[in-house]
C-alpha positions as CSV (number, residue, x, y, z in Angstrom):
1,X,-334.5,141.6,-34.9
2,X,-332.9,139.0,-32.5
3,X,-334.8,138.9,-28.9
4,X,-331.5,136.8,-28.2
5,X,-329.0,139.0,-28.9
6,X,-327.8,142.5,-28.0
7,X,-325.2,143.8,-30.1
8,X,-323.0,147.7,-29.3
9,X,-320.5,149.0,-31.1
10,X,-318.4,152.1,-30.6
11,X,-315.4,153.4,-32.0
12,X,-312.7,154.4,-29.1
13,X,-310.1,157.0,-29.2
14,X,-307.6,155.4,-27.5
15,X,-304.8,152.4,-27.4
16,X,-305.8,148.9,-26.9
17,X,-304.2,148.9,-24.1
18,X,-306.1,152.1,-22.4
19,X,-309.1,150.6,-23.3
20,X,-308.1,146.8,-21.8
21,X,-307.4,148.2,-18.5
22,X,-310.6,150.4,-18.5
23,X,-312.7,147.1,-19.0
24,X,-310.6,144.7,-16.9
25,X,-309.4,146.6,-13.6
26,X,-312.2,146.2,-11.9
27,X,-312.4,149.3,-10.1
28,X,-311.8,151.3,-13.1
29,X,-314.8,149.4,-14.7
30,X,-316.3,150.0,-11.9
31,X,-315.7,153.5,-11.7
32,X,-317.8,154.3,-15.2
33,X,-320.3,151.4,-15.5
34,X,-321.4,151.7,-12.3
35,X,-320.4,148.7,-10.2
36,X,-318.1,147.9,-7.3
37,X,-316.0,144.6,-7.0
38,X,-313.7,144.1,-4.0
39,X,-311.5,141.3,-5.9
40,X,-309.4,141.1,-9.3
41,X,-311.3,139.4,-12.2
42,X,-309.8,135.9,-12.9
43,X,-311.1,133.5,-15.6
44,X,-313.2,130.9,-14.3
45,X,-314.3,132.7,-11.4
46,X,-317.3,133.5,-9.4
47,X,-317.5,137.3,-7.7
48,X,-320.0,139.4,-6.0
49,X,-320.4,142.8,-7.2
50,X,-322.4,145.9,-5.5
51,X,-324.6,148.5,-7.7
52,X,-322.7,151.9,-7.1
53,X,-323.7,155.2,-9.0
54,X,-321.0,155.5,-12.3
55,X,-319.1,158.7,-11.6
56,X,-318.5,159.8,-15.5
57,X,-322.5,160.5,-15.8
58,X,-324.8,162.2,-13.1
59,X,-327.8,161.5,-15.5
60,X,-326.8,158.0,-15.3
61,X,-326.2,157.8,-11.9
62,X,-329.2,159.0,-10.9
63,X,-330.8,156.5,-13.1
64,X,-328.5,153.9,-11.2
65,X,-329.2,155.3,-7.5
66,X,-332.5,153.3,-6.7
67,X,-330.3,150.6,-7.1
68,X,-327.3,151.4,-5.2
69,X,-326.0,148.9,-2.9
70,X,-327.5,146.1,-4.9
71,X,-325.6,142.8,-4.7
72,X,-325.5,140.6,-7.9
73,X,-323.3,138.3,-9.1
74,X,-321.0,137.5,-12.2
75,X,-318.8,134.4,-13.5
76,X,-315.8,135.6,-15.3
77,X,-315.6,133.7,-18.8
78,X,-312.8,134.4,-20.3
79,X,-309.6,136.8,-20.3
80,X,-308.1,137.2,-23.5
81,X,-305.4,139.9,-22.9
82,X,-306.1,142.7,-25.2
83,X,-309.0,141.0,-27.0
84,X,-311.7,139.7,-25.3
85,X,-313.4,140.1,-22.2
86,X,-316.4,138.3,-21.3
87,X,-318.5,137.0,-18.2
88,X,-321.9,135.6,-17.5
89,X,-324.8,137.7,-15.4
90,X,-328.5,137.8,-14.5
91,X,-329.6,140.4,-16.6
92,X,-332.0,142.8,-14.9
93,X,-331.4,141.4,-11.7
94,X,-332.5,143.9,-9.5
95,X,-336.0,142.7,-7.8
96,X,-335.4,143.0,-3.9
97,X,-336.2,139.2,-2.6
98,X,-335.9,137.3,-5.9
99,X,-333.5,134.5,-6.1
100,X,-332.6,134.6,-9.4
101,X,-329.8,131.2,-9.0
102,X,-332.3,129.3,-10.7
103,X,-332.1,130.9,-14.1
104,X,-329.5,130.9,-16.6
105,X,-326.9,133.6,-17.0
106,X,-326.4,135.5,-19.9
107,X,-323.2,135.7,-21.9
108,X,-321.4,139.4,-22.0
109,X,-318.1,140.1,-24.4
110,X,-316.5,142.9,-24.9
111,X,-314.2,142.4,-27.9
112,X,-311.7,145.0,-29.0
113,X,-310.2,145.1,-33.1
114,X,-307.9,147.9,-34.3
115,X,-309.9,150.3,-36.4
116,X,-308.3,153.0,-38.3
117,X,-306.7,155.2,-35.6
118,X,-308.9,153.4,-32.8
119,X,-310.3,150.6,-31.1
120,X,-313.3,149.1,-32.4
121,X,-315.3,147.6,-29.0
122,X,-318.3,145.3,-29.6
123,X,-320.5,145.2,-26.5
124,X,-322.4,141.5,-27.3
125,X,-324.9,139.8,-24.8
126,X,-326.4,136.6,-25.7
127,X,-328.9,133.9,-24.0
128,X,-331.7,135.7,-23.5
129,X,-334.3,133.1,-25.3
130,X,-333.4,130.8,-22.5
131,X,-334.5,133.4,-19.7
132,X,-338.6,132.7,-18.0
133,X,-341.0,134.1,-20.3
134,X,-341.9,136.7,-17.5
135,X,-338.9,138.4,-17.1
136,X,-337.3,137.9,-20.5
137,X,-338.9,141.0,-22.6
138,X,-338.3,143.5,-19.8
139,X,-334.3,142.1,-19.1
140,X,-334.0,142.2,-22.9
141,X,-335.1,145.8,-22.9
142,X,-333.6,147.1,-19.7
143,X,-329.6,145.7,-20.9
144,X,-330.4,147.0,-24.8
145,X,-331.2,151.0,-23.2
146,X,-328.6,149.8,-21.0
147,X,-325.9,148.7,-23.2
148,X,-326.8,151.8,-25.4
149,X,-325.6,154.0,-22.2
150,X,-322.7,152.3,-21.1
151,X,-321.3,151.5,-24.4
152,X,-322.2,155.1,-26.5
153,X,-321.7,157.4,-23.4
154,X,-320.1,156.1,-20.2
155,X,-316.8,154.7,-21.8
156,X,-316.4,157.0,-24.3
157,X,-316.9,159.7,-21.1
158,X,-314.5,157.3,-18.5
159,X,-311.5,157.3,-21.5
160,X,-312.1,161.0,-22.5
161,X,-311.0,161.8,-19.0
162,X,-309.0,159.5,-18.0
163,X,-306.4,159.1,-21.1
């Protein structure tokens, strides 16, 4: 078992391209993983995103609530149009008062391959080994349950209504 590594996979019902914009508009990503942006994602940039319940999941966004209004932010990797996705994060950033600007960022991509009569989407976050000792076990943990949510049940939920 990798402590660097979090791999997800799930098999979508819909186009490549239904599934593109529901990862890369940002407030339709927004919408089901639970996030708000106020700007377009662009490759190479820096944004500031807010913790918002997702509205596909009341579970989940009651899970998400104590958070709500959190700010974090993400660097937006790479934009491959119809394949890959990807940015850079603090994982488990939510500790009120910590600066986390200091530690590395870990690596998120969302890659999409045509799979029988769907998309095949593999949720990957690396870089974890490089995070402080104390906070690396519970980040690991927290984005694994986490990825296991938003990957298995909040996009599947988002595309299922939202064809």
């Amino acid at each position: 078992m990798s402590t660097d590594c979090i791999v997800k996979t799930v098999l979508l019902r819909a186009s490549r391209q239904r599934v593109w914009r529901a990862l890369t508009d940002p407030a339709e990503f927004g919408g089901w993983f639970g996030l708000r942006f106020d700007a377009t994602f662009v490759a190479g940039t820096s944004m500031t995103g807010v913790i918002v319940p997702t509205l596909v999941d009341e579970e989940v966004a009651r899970m998400q609530k104590p958070y709500e209004g959190l700010k974090f932010e993400i660097v937006i990797e790479k934009i491959e149009p119809e394949r890959l996705f990807s940015f850079r994060w603090h994982p488990g950033a939510v500790e009120p008062g910590y600066d986390y600007s200091a530690e590395p960022m870990t690596l998120v991509e969302f890659l999409l391959a045509e799979q029988g009569d769907g998309i095949l989407l593999t949720v990957t976050e690396s870089g974890f080994d490089a995070i402080l000792p104390a906070r690396r076990a519970k980040a690991f943990a927290g984005n694994e349950a986490g990825w296991d949510l938003q990957v298995n049940r909040l996009i599947v939920k988002h595309l299922a209504r939202n064809p």
